[in-house]
C-alpha positions as CSV (number, residue, x, y, z in Angstrom):
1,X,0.0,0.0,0.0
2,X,1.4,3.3,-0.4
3,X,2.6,5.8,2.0
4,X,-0.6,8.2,1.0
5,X,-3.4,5.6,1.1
6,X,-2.1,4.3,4.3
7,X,-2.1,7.3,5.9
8,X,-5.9,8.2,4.9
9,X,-6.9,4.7,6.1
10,X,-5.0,5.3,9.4
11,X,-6.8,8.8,10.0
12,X,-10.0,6.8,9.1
13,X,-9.1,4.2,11.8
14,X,-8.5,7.0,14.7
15,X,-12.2,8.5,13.6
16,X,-14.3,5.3,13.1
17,X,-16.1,3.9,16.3
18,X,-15.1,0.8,14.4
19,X,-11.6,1.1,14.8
20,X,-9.8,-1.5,16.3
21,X,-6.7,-3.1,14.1
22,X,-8.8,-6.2,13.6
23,X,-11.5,-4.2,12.5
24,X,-13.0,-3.6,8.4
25,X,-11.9,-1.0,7.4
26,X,-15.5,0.1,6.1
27,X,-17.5,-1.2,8.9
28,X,-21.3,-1.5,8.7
29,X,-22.5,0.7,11.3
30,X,-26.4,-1.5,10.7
31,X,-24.5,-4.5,12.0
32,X,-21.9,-3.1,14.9
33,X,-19.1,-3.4,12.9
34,X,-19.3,-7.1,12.5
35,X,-19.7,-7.1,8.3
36,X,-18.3,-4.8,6.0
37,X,-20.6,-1.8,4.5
38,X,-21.6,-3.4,1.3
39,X,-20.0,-1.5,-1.9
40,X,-23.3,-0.4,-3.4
41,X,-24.0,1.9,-0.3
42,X,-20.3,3.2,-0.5
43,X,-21.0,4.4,-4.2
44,X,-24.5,5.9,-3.4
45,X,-23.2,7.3,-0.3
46,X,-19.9,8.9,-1.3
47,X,-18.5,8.0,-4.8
48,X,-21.3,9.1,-7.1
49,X,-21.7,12.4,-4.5
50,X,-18.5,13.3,-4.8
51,X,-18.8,12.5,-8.9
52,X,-21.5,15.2,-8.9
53,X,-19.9,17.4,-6.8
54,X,-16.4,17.2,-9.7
55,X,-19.4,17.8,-12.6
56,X,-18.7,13.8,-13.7
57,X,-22.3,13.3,-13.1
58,X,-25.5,15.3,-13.3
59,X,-27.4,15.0,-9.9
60,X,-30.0,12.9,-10.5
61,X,-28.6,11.2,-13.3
62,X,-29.3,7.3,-14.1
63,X,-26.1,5.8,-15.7
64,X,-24.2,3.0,-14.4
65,X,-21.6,4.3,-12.0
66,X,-19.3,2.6,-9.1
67,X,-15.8,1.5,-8.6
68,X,-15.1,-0.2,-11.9
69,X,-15.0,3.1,-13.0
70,X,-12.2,4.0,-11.4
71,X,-10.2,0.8,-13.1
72,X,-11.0,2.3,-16.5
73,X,-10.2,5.9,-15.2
74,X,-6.6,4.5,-13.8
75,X,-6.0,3.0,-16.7
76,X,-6.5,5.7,-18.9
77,X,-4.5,8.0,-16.4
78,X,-1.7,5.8,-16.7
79,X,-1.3,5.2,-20.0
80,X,-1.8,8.8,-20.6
81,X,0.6,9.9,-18.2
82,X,3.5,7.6,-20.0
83,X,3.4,4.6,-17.7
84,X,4.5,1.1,-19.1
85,X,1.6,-0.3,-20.7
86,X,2.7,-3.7,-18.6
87,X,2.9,-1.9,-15.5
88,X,-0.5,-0.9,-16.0
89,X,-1.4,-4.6,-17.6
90,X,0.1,-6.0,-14.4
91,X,-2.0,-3.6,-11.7
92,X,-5.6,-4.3,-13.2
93,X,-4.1,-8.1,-13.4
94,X,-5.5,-8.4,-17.0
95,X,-3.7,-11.8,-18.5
96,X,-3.6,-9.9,-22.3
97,X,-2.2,-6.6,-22.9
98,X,-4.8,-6.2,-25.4
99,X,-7.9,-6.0,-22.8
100,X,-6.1,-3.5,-20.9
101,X,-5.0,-0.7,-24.2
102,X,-8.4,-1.8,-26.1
103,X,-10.9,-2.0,-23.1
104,X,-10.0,-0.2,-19.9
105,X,-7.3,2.9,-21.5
106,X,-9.6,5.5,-23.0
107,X,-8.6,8.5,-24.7
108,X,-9.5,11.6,-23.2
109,X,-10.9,15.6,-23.9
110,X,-9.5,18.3,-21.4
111,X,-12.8,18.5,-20.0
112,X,-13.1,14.9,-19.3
113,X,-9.0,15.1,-17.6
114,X,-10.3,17.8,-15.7
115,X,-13.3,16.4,-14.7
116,X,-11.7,13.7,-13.3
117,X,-8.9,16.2,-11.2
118,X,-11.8,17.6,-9.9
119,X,-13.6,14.3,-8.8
120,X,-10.6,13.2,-7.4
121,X,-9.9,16.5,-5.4
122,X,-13.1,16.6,-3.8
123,X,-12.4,13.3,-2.6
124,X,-8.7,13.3,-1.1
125,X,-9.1,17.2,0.2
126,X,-9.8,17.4,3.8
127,X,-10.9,20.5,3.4
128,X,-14.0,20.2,0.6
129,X,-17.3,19.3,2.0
130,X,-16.9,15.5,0.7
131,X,-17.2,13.6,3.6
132,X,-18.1,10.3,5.1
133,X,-20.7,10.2,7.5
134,X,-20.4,7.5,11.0
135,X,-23.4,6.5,12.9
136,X,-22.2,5.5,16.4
137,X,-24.9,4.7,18.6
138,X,-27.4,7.5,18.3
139,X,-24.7,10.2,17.6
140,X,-24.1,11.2,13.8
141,X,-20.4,12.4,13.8
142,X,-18.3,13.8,10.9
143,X,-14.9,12.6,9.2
144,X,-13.6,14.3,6.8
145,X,-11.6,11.9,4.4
């Protein structure tokens, strides 16, 4: 993992009620911290709010939208940004180079690069108003991520 990523997840851990070592990282406040929060909730919670938020989405608007995205949208960073095309191959663990160029590495308009820089600011900024929201007991507290 690197040095950025864990330190997020390790701020996350000091916030979360849920926040022992042993503990999922994305605890399910429903079930005490026993499961994870299921992926679905994560996207309609915080991914496709912060997608609006960056002008990737409309509100309100009904396309497909989750995680996979993101694979397509690292690839097509990647690529774009010069990275060995089996680098990139190796991190999405495709088995052909060809799915990862002709499937996941799209070509991009300014206003979809920037887009995206602002998607992804909104999420990793303390500072913006994307944030994830704990329920602990009856108390609703606020992390910013």
């Amino acid at each position: 993992m690197v040095p950025l990523l864990a330190g997020f997840i390790r701020q996350w851990q000091e916030q979360t009620p849920y926040g022992q070592p042993t503990a999922w990282v994305f605890a399910s406040t429903r079930l005490k911290g026993k499961q994870p929060r299921v992926a679905n909730m994560l996207v309609e919670d915080h991914l496709r709010p912060a997608a609006v938020k960056a002008g990737v989405l409309k509100e309100g608007e009904k396309v497909r939208f989750g995680f996979h995205n993101l694979r397509h949208s690292l690839a097509s960073f990647l690529v774009r940004k010069g990275t060995d095309v089996k680098t990139v191959q190796k991190m999405l663990r495709h088995s052909d180079v060809a799915t990862t160029l002709g499937i996941y590495a799209h070509s991009m308009s300014e206003d979809r690069l920037a887009a995206q820089d602002d998607m992804l600011a909104a999420m990793m900024t303390p500072s913006n108003a994307v944030s994830l929201h704990i329920r602990a007991g009856s108390t609703l507290t606020r992390a910013e991520v």
